[in-house]
C-alpha positions as CSV (number, residue, x, y, z in Angstrom):
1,X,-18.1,6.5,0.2
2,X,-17.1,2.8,-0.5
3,X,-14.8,0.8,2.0
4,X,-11.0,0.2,0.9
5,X,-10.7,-1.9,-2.0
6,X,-8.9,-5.6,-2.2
7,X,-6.2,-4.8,-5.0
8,X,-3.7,-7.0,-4.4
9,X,-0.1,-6.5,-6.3
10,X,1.9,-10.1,-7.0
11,X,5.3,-9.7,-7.8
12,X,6.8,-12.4,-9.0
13,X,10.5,-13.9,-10.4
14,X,9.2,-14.1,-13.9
15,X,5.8,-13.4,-15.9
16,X,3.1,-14.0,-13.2
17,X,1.4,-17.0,-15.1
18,X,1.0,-19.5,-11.7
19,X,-2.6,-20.1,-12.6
20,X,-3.0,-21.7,-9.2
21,X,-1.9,-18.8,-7.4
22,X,-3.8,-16.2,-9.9
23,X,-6.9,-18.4,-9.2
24,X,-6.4,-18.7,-5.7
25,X,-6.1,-14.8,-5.1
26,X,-9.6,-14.4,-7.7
27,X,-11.4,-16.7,-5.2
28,X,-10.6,-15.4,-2.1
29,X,-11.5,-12.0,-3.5
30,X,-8.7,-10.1,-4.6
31,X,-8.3,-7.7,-7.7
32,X,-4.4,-9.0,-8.8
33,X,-2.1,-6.9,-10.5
34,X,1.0,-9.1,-11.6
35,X,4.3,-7.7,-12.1
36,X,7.4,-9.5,-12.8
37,X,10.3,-8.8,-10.5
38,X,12.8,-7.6,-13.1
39,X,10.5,-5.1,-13.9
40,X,11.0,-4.3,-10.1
41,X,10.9,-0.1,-10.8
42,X,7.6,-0.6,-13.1
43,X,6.3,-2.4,-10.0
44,X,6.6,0.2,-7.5
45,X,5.3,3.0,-9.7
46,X,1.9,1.2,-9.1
47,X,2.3,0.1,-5.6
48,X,0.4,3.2,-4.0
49,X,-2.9,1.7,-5.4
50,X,-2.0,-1.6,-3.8
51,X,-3.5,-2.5,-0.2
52,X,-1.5,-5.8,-0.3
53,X,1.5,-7.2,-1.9
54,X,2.3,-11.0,-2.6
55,X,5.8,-11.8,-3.4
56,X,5.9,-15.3,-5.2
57,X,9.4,-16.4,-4.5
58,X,11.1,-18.7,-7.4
59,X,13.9,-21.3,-6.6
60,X,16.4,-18.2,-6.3
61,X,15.6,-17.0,-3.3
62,X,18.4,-14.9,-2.3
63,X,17.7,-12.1,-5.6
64,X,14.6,-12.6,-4.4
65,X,14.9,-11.4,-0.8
66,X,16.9,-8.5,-2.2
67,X,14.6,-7.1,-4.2
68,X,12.0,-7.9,-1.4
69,X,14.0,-5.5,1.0
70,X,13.9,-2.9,-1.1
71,X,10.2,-3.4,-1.5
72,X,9.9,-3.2,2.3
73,X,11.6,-0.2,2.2
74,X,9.2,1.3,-0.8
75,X,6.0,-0.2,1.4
76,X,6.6,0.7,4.8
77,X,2.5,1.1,5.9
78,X,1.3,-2.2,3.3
79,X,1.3,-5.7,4.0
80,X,3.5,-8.5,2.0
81,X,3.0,-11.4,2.1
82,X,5.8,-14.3,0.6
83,X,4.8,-17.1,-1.0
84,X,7.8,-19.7,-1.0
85,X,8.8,-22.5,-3.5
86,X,8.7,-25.1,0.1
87,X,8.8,-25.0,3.2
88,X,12.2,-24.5,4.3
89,X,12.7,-22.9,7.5
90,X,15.7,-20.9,6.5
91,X,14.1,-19.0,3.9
92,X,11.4,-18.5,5.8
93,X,13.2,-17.1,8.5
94,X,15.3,-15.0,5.6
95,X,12.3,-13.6,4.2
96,X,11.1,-12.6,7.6
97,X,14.0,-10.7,8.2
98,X,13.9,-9.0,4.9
99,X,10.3,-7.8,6.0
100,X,7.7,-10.0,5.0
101,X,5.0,-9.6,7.0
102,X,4.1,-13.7,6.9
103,X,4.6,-16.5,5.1
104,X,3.4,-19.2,3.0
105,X,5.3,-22.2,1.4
106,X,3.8,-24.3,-1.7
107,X,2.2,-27.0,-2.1
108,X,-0.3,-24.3,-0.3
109,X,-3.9,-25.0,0.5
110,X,-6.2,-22.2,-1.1
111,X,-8.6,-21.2,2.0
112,X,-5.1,-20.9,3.7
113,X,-4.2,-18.1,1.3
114,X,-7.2,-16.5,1.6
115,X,-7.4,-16.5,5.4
116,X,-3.7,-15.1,5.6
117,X,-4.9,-12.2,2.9
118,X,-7.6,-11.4,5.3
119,X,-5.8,-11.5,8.4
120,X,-3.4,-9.1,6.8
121,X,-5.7,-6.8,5.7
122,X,-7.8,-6.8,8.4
123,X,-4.8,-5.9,11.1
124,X,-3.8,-3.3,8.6
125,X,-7.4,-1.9,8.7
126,X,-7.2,-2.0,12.8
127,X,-4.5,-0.1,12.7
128,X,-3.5,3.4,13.4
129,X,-1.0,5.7,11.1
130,X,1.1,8.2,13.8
131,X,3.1,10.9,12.2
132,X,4.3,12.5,15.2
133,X,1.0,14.5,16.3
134,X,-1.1,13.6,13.4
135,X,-3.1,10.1,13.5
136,X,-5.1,8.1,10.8
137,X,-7.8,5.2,11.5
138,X,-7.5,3.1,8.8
139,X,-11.1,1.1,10.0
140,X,-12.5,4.7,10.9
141,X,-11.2,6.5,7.5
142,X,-11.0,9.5,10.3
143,X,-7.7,11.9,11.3
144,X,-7.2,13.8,14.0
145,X,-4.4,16.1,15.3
146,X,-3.0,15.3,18.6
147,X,-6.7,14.5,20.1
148,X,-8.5,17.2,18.7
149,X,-10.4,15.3,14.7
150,X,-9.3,16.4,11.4
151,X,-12.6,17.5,9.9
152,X,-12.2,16.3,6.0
153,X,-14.5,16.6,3.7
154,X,-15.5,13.0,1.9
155,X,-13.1,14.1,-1.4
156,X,-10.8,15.0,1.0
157,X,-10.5,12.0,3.1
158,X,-10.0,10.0,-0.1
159,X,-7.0,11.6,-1.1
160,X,-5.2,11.9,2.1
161,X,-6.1,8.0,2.5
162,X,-4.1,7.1,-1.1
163,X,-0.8,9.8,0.0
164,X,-1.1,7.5,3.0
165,X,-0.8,4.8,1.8
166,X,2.8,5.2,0.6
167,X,3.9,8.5,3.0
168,X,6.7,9.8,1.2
169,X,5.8,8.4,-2.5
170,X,4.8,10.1,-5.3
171,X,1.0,9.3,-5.6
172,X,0.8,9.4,-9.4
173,X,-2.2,12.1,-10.6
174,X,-4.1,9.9,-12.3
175,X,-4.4,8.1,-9.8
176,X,-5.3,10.6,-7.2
177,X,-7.6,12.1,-9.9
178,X,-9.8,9.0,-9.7
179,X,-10.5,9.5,-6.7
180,X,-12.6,12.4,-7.4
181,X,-13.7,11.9,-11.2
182,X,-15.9,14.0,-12.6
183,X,-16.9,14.1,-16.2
184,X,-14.3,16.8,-17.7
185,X,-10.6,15.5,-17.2
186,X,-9.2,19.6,-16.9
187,X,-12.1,20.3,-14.6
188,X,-10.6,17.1,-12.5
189,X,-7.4,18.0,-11.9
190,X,-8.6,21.5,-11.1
191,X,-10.2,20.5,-8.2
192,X,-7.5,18.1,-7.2
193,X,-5.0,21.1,-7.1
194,X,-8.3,22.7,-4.9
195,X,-8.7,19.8,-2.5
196,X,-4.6,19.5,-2.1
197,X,-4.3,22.9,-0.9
198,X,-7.0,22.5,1.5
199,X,-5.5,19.3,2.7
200,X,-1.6,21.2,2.9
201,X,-3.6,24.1,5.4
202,X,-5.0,21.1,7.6
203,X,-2.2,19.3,7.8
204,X,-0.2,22.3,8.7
205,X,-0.6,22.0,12.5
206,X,0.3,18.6,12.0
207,X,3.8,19.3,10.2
208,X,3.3,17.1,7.8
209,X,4.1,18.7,3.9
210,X,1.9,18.0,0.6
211,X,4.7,18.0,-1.7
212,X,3.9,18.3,-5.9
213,X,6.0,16.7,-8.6
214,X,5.8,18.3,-11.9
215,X,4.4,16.1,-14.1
216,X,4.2,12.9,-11.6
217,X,2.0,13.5,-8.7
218,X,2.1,14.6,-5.1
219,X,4.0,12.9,-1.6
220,X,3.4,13.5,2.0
221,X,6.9,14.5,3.4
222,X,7.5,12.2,6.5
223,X,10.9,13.5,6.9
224,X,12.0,13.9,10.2
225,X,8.5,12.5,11.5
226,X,8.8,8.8,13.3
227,X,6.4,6.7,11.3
228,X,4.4,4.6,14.6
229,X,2.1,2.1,12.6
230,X,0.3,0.8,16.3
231,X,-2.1,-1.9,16.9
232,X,-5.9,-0.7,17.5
C-alpha cells in the first residue's frame, strides 16, 4: 500500500494563475488543485482528497479571512497554510486567529514554501486522530480502540483513512471507490458497500457511525465525540 499522497488544494481570491506560486508548489513536490474562492462551495466538495490546503490571500483580506474560517471549520484534521500579499503583522496575526495553521507573506523565497509544506505535513503525519476511545496513527496508518488495535484489512484501512480525513464530511463515492478500483465500476462499488459495513461493525465499540448519503457518499458521525488531534 503506497504512503499518503502530496495533493495540495490552493484556494485562491480569483483564478489560481500565480505562476510563481503554482511553480513553487510543482517543485517542492506537490500535486495542486486550484480553486478560486468564489467558487468556495465547489472547493470544499473536493477538499476530503486534499492532505494540505494553501490559501493565497489577495489585497482583500478581510473576505478573505472569512471564507478562511469557514474553511477551518470544513477542515478541522488538515493543514492550511496562508500565503499573504506582505508581511503585515496584523493580518498575520488575523489569519492566525481565523485558523491558519502558519504563515507566509510574498515576496516569498521558494525552499521556504516547500519547507513550511513539509513541516505541515510531516506534524500532521506524527499525529494521532482521538475520537473518544477510538485512535488513528496517521505515520502508522494503524487504529486501535481504547488500547486494544483495530485489525483492518489493507482495503479497509484505506477507506477509513479518506472518512478521516474530513470526520463528519461526506467522502464523495467516487472518491472512496478509487481507493479500491477494480476493473468493473458495478463490481466497485459493490465491494465498497462490503468493506463499509465491515468497517460500521468495527467501529461499533468505538461509537463512532458510518453514515451513507444517497447518491453523494458516506461520513463518519463525530457528533457528540471530542475530536483530540495530539502530538506523537
Amino acid at each position: 500500500m503506497s504512503t499518503m499522497s502530496k495533493h495540495l488544494l490552493l484556494v485562491s481570491p480569483g483564478k489560481p494563475d500565480d505562476g510563481a506560486l503554482l511553480e513553487a508548489l510543482g517543485h517542492a513536490g506537490y500535486v495542486t488543485t486550484g480553486w478560486s474562492s468564489d467558487r468556495y462551495a465547489t472547493a470544499a466538495l473536493g477538499i476530503e482528497q486534499a492532505d494540505l490546503v494553501v490559501v493565497d490571500v489577495g489585497p482583500s483580506g478581510a473576505r478573505s479571512f472569512a471564507e478562511l474560517e469557514r474553511l477551518r471549520c470544513a477542515v478541522r484534521a488538515i493543514p492550511v497554510l496562508v500565503v499573504l500579499p506582505d508581511s503585515n503583522a496584523k493580518d498575520r496575526i488575523e489569519a492566525l486567529d481565523a485558523g491558519a495553521d502558519d504563515c507566509l507573506s510574498r515576496p516569498f523565497d521558494p525552499e521556504e514554501l516547500r519547507a513550511r509544506l513539509d513541516a505541515l505535513s510531516r506534524r500532521r503525519r506524527e499525529q494521532r486522530l482521538q475520537l473518544g476511545a477510538f485512535v488513528w496513527h496517521w505515520n502508522h496508518r494503524q487504529a486501535s480502540i481504547g488500547s486494544a488495535p483495530l485489525q483492518l484489512s489493507p482495503c479497509e484501512t484505506s477507506l477509513l483513512e479518506a472518512l478521516l480525513k474530513s470526520p463528519d464530511r461526506i467522502v464523495a463515492t467516487s472518491t472512496l471507490a478509487r481507493r479500491i478500483e477494480g476493473g468493473n465500476r458495478d463490481a466497485t462499488r459493490n465491494r465498497l458497500y462490503v468493506y463499509i459495513c465491515r468497517l460500521r461493525k468495527k467501529l461499533a465499540g468505538a461509537r463512532i457511525a458510518i453514515r451513507s448519503s444517497s447518491g453523494l457518499g458516506y461520513s463518519l458521525d463525530t457528533r457528540g465525540i471530542l475530536l483530540e488531534p495530539e502530538a506523537r
